[in-house]
Structures are given as structure tokens and as C-alpha cells.
N, C-alpha and C positions, 0 to 999 in steps of 0.2 A: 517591590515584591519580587521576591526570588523562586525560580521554576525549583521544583521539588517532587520527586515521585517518591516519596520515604513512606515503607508503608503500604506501598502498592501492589496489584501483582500485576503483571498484564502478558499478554498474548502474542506475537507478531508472528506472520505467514510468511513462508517465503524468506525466511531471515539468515541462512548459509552464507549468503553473499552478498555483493550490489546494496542497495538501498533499505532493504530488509535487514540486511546486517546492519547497515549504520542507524537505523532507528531502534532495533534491539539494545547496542552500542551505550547508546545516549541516554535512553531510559535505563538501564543499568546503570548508568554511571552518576545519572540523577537521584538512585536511589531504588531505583525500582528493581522488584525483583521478577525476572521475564522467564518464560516458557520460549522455548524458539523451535519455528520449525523450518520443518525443510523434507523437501520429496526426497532428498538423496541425503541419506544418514550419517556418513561422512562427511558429508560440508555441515552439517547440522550441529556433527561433534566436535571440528573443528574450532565454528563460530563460538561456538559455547566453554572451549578452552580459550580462546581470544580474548572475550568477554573476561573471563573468570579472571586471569591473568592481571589483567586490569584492575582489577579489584569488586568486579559485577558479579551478582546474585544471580544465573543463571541453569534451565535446565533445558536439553536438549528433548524434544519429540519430534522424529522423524516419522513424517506420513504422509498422504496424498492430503493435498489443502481443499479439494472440492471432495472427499468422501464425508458425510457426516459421521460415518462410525469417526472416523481420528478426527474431524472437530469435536466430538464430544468427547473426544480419549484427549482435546488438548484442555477443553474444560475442567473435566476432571481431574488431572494431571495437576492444573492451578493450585484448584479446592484441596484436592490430597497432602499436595508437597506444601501449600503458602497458607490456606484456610479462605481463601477470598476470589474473587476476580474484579478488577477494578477496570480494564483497559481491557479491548480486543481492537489488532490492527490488523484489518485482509489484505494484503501486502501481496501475499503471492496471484500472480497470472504466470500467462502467456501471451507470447505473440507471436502470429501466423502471418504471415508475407502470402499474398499471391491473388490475382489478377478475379473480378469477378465473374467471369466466365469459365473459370478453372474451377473453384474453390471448391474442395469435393468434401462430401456431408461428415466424412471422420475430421480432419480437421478443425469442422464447424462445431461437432460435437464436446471435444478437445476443448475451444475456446469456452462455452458454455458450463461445462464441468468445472472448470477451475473458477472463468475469472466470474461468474458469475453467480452460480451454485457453491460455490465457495464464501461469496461473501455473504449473501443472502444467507445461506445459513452457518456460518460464525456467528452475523452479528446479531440473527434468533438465540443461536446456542449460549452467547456471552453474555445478552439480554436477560434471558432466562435465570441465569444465574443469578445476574447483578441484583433482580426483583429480588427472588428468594431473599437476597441477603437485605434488602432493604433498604440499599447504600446509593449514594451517586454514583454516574459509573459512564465511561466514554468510548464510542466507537469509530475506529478512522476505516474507511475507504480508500483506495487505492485505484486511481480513475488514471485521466493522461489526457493531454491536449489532441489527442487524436479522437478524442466523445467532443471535442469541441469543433474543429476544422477538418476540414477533407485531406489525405493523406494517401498520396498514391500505392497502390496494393494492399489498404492497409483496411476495408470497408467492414469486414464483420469482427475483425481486435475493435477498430474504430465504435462500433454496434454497439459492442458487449460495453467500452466507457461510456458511454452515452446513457447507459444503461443505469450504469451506477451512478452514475448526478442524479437520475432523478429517484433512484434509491433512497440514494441520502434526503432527498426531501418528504419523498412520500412516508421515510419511516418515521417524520419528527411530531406526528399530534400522535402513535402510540408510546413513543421511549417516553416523552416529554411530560407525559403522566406521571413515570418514575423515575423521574428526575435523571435520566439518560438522555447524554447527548451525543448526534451522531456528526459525523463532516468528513470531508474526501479532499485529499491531494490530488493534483492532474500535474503529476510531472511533463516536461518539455526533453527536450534532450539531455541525458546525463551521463557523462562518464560515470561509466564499469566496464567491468571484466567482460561484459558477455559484449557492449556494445563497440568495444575497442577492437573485439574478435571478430564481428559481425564485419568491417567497415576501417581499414586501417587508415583511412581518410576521414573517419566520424569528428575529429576534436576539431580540425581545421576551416572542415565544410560548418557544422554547427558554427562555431566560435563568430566564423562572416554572417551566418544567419542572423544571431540571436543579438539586438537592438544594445544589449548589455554589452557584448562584444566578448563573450567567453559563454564556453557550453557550464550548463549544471554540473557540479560534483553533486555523488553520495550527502556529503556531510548540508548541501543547501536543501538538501530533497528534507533531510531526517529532521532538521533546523524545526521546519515548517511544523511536520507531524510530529515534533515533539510538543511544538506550542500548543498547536491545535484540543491533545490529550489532555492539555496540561488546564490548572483550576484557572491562568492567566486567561482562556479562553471560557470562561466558565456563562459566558452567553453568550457563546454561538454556537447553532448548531444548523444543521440542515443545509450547509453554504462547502460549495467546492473553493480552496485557494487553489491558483493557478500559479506554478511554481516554474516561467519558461523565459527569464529574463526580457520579456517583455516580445516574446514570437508572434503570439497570439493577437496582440494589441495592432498590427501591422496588417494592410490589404494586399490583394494580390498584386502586383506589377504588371499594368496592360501587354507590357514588351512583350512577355511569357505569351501568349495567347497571336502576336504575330507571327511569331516560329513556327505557326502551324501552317 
């Protein structure tokens, strides 16, 4: 059985760059024809001549990923320009760095508007449609091994994935009615652009961490959530994969805790 989005339309958040880009990417190039977004409208128009170049069916909508007015301006946008929606993927967040005793209540806001108000309702907004139309129809999440393990400075980003796992479960006895299925990625470490800026020691230090012995690319992140989308996964739903070369699977090292 060969992966195939011929026919499709689908949604991806966050998709200018990074892993957004490469899962936009790939469903395009599987067939699908994608809406892409992005807060900053120039990466958004960029990604979307990338795409196209390639030979992808792609339109740009630039707008905030946690407003519902532009999640329903990406819905519509689908229905307008394709006739359908088949796929919504909430791709886009943020991440906030900084110590629990600091973390001041705009930031916290910031995290909650995007990664979390953003997904919850796309995948209302995508849902909604999908019923109307009558059709099967699949929603990805965008979590992180940090909803999974503790992660220095990182407690309320950490919060808001934690969040989303159990999102994707709790949404699976209403989609499951109509034959929509929901499921989350928890990326681990991945080379991009933003992480390579953050950290010019990031590939190194990962690469010894992760059991695999090399950090995540883009392309293993989009691998995952393209399958996931795809009819090859067509029972499963309500289940986060954990995409960290095997990070996560590892316990702490006593040694760490005598340093203190």
C-alpha cells in the first residue's frame, strides 16, 4: 500500500519554516493540496513558492494560529479555493524559556493563545467542516517530549504539551462518531533554523544525548505526521508518537543529582 494524499486538502499551522514547512512539503508532494500558514506572511509566501516549484498545490494564508477569526478564514480558504477539507495539522506554537519563579503572566498568556487555543480550536474548526461534508477526515497535534519529561525552564511550554496528549484523547469518542481521527507528534530535538540560532552547540550536545546517536531533522519529524494523516494509519487515532530517537526511553543518571 502506497501513502497518497491525491484528492485531499489539508491545513498545516506554522508551516513558513522548520517542520511545518517539511510536513506541508510532503503532503504536497504526496498529492495533497495544502493551505499553509504562517504569522509572518513572507515566510508564508516564500514556503508556498518552494512548494509550488516543486511541483505542490499550495496556498498561502498568513495569520495569527491561535485567533479563531484566521482559523476560520484558513477553513474557509480550503472550502473556497479546493471544495473540501480533509486534514488539519496545528503545527504552529511557541516556546517560552524561563525559570518558575520569573515567568510573568504575558508570556503565559502568549503560550496559551497559540499552542493551545490554537489547537483546540483548528481542530473544532476542521471538525466542523469535515462533518458538514460527511467524509472521513484526520487531525494532527503538535505536542513535544517536553508534555512528557521535565525539562529545565521549560514548565509552562512543558504544561501547555501535556495538554495536548490528553486533548487528543479526550477528543476521540466525539470525532470517532464521524469517522474523524485525531493523533499528536511529540517531537524530541530537531534541527531547524530557529534551533540552530537559539544554541550553536544544539546538534552536538543533542547528537550525544539521543540513544540513536544523531538529533532529529525536519524531514523524520514530517515522516511521522505524514503517516499518521495518512489512510495507512486509518486506526489509530487518540495515540501521541514520540518522535526523539529514543531520549525519552532513558532514566535520569544518579551522577547528575551528586553535583549537587
Amino acid at each position: 500500500m502506497q501513502i497518497t494524499f491525491d484528492d485531499q486538502v489539508a491545513i498545516v499551522t506554522g508551516a513558513g519554516e522548520g517542520i511545518g514547512f517539511e510536513i506541508a512539503r510532503q503532503l504536497a508532494l504526496y498529492g495533497a493540496k495544502v493551505v499553509l500558514n504562517d504569522v509572518d506572511k513572507d515566510k508564508a509566501r516564500t514556503a508556498k513558492e518552494q512548494i509550488e516549484a516543486e511541483g505542490g498545490i499550495c496556498i498561502d494564508r498568513a495569520g495569527d494560529a491561535g485567533s479563531l477569526d484566521d482559523i476560520q478564514g484558513m477553513v474557509d480558504t480550503a472550502v473556497n479555493a479546493f471544495g473540501r477539507l480533509d486534514i488539519a495539522i496545528a503545527n504552529a506554537g511557541i516556546t517560552s524559556y524561563g525559570g518558575f519563579f520569573d515567568f510573568d503572566q504575558k508570556r503565559f498568556q502568549q503560550l496559551l493563545h497559540v499552542n493551545l487555543q490554537g489547537s483546540f480550536f483548528l481542530a473544532q474548526k476542521a471538525a466542523l467542516q469535515i462533518r458538514r461534508q460527511g467524509s472521513t477526515g484526520s487531525i494532527l497535534l503538535t505536542s513535544s517530549v517536553t508534555g512528557q519529561q521535565a525539562h529545565h525552564n521549560l514548565a509552562a511550554y512543558g504544561m501547555t504539551k501535556a495538554a495536548i496528549d490528553m486533548l487528543t484523547k479526550t477528543l476521540v469518542p466525539e470525532l470517532a462518531a464521524h469517522r474523524i481521527r485525531i493523533n499528536a507528534i511529540a517531537p524530541g530535538a530537531t534541527l531547524t533554523g530557529r534551533t540552530l540560532q537559539l544554541d550553536k552547540n544544539f546538534e552536538g550536545l543533542w547528537n550525544a544525548a539521543t540513544p540513536m546517536g544523531k538529533t532529529a531533522t525536519t524531514s523524520d519529524i514530517a515522516q511521522a505526521a505524514i503517516f499518521l494523516s495518512s489512510s495507512m494509519a486509518g486506526h489509530i487515532t487518540g495515540q501521541t508518537l514520540t518522535i526523539d530517537g529514543g531520549f525519552t526511553a532513558l532514566c535520569v543518571d544518579p551522577s547528575v543529582y551528586q553535583k549537587r
